[in-house]
Structure formats: C-alpha cells, structure tokens
C-alpha positions as CSV (number, residue, x, y, z in Angstrom):
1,X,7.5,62.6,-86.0
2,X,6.7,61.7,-90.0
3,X,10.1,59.6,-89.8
4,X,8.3,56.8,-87.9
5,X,6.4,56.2,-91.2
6,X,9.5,55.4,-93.0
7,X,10.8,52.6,-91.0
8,X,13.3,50.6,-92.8
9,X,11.5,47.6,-94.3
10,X,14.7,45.7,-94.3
11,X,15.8,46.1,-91.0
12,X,14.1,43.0,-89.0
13,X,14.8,41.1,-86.1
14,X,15.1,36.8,-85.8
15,X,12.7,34.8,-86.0
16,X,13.5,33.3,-83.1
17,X,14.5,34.7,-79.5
18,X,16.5,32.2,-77.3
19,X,15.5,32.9,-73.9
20,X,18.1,32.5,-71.0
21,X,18.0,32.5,-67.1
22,X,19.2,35.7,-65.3
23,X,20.4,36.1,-62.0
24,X,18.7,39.3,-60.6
25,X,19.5,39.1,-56.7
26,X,16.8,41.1,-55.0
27,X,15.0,41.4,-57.8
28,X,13.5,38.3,-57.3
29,X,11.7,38.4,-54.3
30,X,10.6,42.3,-54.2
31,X,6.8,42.6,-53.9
32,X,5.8,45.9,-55.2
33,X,4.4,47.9,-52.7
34,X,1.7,50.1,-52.4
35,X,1.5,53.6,-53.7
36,X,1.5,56.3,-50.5
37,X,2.4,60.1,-50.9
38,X,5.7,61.1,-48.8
39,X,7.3,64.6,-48.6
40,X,10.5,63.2,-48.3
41,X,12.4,60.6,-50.1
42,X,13.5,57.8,-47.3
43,X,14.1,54.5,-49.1
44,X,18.1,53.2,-49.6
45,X,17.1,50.1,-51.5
46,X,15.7,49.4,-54.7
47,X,12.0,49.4,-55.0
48,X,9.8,47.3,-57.7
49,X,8.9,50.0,-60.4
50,X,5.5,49.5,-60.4
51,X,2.2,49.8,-58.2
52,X,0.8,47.6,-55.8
53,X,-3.1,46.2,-56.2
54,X,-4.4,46.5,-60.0
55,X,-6.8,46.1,-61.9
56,X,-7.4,42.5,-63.8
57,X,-5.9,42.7,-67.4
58,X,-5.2,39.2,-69.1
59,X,-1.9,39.2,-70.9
60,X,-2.4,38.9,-74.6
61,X,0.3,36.0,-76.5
62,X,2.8,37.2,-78.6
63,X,1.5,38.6,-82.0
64,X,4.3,38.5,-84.0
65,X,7.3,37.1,-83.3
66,X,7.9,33.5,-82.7
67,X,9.9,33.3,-79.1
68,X,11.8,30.1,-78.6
69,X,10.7,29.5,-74.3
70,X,8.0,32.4,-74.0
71,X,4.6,33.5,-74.8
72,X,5.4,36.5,-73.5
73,X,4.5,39.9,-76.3
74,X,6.7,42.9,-77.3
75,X,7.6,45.7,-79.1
76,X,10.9,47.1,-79.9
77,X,11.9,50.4,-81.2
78,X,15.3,51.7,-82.0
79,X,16.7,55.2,-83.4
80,X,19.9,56.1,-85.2
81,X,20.3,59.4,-83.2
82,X,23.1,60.1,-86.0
83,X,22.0,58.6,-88.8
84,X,18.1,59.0,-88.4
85,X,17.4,55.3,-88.8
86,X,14.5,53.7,-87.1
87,X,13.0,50.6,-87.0
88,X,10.0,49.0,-84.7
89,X,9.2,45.7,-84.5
90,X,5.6,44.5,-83.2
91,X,2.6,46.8,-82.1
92,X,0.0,47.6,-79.3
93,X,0.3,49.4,-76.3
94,X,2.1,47.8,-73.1
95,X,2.0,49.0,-69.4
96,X,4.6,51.1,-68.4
97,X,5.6,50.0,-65.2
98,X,8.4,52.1,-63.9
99,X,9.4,53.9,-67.2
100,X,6.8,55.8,-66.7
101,X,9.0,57.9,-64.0
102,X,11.2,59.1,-67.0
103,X,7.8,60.7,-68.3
104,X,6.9,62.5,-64.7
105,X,10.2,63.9,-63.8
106,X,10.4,65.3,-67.6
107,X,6.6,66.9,-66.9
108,X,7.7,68.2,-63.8
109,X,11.0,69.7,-65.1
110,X,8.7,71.2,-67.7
111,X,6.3,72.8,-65.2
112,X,9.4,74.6,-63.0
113,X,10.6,76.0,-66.4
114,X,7.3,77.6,-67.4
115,X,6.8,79.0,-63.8
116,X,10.5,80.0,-64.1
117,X,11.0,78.4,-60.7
118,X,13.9,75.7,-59.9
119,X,13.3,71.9,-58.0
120,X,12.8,71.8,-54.1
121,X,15.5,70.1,-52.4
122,X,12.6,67.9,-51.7
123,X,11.7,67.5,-55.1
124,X,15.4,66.8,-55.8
125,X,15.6,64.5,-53.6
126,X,12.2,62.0,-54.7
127,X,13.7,62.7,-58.2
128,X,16.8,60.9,-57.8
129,X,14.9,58.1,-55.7
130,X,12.3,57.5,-58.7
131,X,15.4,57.4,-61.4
132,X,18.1,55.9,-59.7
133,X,16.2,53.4,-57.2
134,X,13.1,53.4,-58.8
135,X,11.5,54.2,-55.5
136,X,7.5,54.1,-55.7
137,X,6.4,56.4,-53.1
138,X,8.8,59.3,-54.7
139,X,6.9,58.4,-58.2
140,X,3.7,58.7,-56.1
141,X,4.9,62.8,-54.6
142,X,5.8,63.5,-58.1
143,X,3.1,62.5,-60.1
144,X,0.6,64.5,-57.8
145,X,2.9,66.8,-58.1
146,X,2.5,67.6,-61.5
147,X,-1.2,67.5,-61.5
148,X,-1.8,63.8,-61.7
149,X,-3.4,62.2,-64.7
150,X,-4.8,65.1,-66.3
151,X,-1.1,66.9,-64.9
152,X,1.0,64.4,-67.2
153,X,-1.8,63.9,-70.1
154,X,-1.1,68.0,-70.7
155,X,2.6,67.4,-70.8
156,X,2.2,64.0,-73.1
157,X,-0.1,66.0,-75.8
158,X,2.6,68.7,-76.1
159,X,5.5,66.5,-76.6
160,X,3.4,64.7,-78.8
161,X,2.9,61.2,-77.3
162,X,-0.4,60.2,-79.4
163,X,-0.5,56.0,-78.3
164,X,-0.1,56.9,-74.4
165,X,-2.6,56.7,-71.9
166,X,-1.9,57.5,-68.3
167,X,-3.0,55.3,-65.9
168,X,-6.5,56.2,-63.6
169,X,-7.3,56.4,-60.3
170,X,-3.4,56.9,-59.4
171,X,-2.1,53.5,-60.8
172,X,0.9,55.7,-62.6
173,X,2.4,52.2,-63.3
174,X,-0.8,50.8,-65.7
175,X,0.0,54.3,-68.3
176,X,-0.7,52.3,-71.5
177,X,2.1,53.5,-74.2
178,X,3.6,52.4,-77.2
179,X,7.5,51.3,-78.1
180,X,7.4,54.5,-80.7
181,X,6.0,56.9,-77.9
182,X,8.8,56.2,-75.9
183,X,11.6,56.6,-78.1
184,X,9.3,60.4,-78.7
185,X,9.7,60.4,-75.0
186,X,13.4,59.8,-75.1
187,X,14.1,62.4,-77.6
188,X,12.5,64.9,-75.3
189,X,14.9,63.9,-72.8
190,X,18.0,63.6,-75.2
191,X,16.9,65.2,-78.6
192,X,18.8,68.8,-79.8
193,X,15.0,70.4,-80.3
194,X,13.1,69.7,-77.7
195,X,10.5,70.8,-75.1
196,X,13.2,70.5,-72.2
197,X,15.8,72.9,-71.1
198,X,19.7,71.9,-71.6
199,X,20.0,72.0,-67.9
200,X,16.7,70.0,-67.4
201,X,18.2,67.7,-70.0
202,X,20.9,67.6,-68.2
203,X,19.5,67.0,-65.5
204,X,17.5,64.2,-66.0
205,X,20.3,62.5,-68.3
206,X,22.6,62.7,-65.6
207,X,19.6,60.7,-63.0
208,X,19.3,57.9,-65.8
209,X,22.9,57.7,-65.7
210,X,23.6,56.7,-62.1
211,X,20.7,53.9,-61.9
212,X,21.6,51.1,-59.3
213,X,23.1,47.8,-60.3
214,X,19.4,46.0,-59.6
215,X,17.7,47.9,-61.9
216,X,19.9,47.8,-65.3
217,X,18.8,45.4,-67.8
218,X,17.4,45.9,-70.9
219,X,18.4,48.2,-73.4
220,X,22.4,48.4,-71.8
221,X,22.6,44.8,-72.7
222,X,22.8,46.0,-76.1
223,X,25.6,48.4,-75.0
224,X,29.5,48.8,-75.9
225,X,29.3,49.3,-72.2
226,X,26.5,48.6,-70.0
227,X,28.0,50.9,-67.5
228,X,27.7,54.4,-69.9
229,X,23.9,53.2,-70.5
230,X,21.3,55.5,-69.6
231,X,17.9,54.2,-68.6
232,X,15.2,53.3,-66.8
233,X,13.5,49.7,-66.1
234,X,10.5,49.1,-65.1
235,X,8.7,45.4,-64.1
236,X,5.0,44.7,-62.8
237,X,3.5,41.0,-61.8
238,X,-0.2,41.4,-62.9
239,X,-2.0,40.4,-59.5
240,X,-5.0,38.6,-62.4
241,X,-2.8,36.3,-64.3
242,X,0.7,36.4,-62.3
243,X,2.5,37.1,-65.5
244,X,5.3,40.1,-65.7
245,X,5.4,43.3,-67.5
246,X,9.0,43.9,-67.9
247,X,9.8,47.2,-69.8
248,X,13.1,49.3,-70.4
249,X,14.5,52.3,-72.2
250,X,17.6,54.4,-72.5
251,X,20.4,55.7,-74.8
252,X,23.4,53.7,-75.4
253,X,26.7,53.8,-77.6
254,X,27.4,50.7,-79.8
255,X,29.5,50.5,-82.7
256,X,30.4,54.2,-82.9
257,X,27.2,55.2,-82.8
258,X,24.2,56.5,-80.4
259,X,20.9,55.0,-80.2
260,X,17.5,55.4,-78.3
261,X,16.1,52.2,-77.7
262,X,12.5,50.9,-76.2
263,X,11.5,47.9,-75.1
264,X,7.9,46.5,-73.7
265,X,7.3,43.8,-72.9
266,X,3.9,41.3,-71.1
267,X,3.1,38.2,-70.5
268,X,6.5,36.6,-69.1
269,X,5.7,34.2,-67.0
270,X,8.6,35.4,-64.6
271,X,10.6,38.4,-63.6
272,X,14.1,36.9,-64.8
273,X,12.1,35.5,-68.0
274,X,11.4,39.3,-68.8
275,X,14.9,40.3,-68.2
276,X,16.5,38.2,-70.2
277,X,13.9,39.1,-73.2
278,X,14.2,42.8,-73.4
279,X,18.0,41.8,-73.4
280,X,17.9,39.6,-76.4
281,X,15.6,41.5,-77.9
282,X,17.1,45.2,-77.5
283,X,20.4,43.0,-78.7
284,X,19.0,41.7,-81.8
285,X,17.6,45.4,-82.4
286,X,20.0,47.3,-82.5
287,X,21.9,45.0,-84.5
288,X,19.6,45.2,-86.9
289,X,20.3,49.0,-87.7
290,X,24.1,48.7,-87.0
C-alpha cells in the first residue's frame, strides 16, 4: 500500500462545500434498533445501518476544510483503479456505521474459502439483508459468525487495514477506521490481487450492486450513473450529542474511468445534512482526479 504515500499534491478539493437539503423518505424517521442475533434473515424494509445504545463520543469540528452550512468533519479518499491515482483529503478515524457490513461479509467469505466450505442458505440469506437492506440483526449473525471482534481484527491485519479498530462489546457499528483503510478494503473486494476469491468477489460485488433505493447516497452521486454504483452506506445518531455519522463507499464509473471512493463523515447535525455532504464531497473528489 506504498502508493498512499504518493498522493497527488495537486489534486485538492474546494474550499468551500455548499450543503443542500435531501429528501430521504424513510430515512428520516428510522431509529436504529438494537443489535439481537437471528438465524434467519426476516426484515423487508430498510434498516438504519448502525447500532442501537452507544457509548458517549463528542463529535470533533471539522479540521480542515471550511464547509459553507456544517460543522460536521470528513475524510475523502478516491482511487484511479486504471490509472493508479489517489488522493485523500482530511484525516482521523470516523465510525463506521454500516460500512462496516462490507468488512464482515468479506471476513466471512474469507473464512468459507480457507475451510473450503461454501455459504449456508442461511448465511446467504443475512448476507444479502446486511448489503442490500442494510438489516442490523443479519450484521449481528454475521459478525458472531466470524468470530466477533477478535474474528474480523484477524481478517483486517491480513488484508492490511492498519487505522481500523473494531468496535467492543458487539457495537460492530462504532469500528473506528480511516478513509484510506477503506479504499484498502474496497480493493479487497474489487482489486485483481487480492485476499478474496473471483467468485467471492463476485459475490459480494454483485450484493453492493442491488442496494435498495433508501440506502444509495454517497459515493454514486458522483456517478455517470447512480444506478451501476456499487456501495454501501452507513448513518449513526450519536445518542451523547444527537449529531450523525453518515459514511459511504463503493465503485463507480465516471468519465471513462473506474474509481474506489470513501467517504466518512461526523458531526452533521442531521441525517439529510450528512447525505447531502458525502454527495458533494465524493462529487468534488472525484473531480479532482478526473
């Protein structure tokens, strides 16, 4: 991962962010529920990616960038996947949220191939819950599933994730991780060498693919088309401060070419506030490398 010490020093984003309103139907009005294991994968509608009762952590004001309407911190990193290119832009680890369902399903794909064993139906089935509906209780199955904390640390040292820190005492959603870790992430799931399987690639790709209307925002804004995106959002009200974690990553096609794009985000004083940051901001990003 030596490329991500040759950022381009040119490639920067504005100064200044205009942040609009977003509609975001159910969005809105989701409470994020609490974590409970389930064998079975029941829910039909979107769920909040995130966890229910946390733990008090004040959201810090932005350290870099000067956003026109928000306090609200981020980080955003993009790759080239053709070129190489790569920028970042701001620092510090972020809660996950939700993304961090990209991160179990690749651990437990992972596992199956080094036990040479294949998905349960029931597995299959929380799977596409987590990716696709971001369904909580799935994430819950399938992070015990692969051993928990000390389950999806393993897998995060060997692919090489060195600013992530999974979350304690089963709070998946409050893994602390960095903008760059999660484009590392993303190449794991889309890269040519990686620790995946084509048809765990595959696999997963095709999960990130078919994510519900609700739960698109983010990185596709910065899409040719928002509908070939694949991702995975993630958004968490901090119960101490009432302020948003709104987070999303994915591949996309724009202007010919493909990118891996990451963006965290904390302190957004609401859920549509969030949104319509990580779209600006993945926006302005890729831009900047286009």
């Amino acid at each position: 991962m030596d490329r991500w010490k040759t950022w381009l020093a040119s490639a920067t984003l504005s100064a200044a962010i205009a942040v609009g309103a977003v509609t975001l139907s159910s969005q809105d009005s989701d409470a994020a529920p609490a974590l409970t294991t389930t064998s079975t994968a029941t829910s039909t509608t979107a769920a909040t990616p995130g966890v229910g009762a946390d733990p008090s952590v004040e959201a810090e004001p932005s350290d870099g960038l000067d956003v026109i309407g928000t306090d609200a911190r981020f980080s955003v990193s993009v790759l080239d996947v053709g070129t190489g290119e790569a920028l970042t832009y701001g620092d510090g680890s972020f809660d996950t949220a939700s993304i961090v369902k990209v991160d179990i399903l690749a651990a437990l794909l992972h596992q199956h191939q080094q036990a040479g064993t294949e998905l349960t139906a029931t597995e299959q089935a929380q799977a596409a819950a987590m990716i696709e509906q971001s369904d909580n209780a799935s994430a819950t199955a399938l992070f015990e599933a692969v051993g928990g904390e000390s389950g999806l640390e393993e897998f995060n040292d060997l692919i090489g994730l060195t600013g992530t820190v999974v979350g304690s005492d089963g709070y998946w959603g409050l893994t602390q991780t960095t903008s760059e870790d999660q484009i590392r992430l993303l190449e794991v799931v889309f890269g040519d060498e990686s620790a995946l399987s084509d048809d765990s690639q595959q696999y997963e790709q095709s999960l990130m693919s078919q994510v519900i209307d609700s739960q698109t925002f983010g990185v596709s804004a910065a899409a040719d088309d928002a509908d070939d995106a694949a991702l995975k959002v993630g958004y968490l009200q901090r119960s101490a401060t009432g302020l948003w974690d709104v987070t999303s990553i994915g591949r996309i096609e724009a202007g010919g070419h493909t990118y891996l794009v990451a963006v965290l985000s904390d302190g957004n004083d609401s859920l549509a506030a969030g949104s319509a940051l990580v779209d600006e901001v993945a926006r302005q990003a890729v831009a900047a490398l286009t």
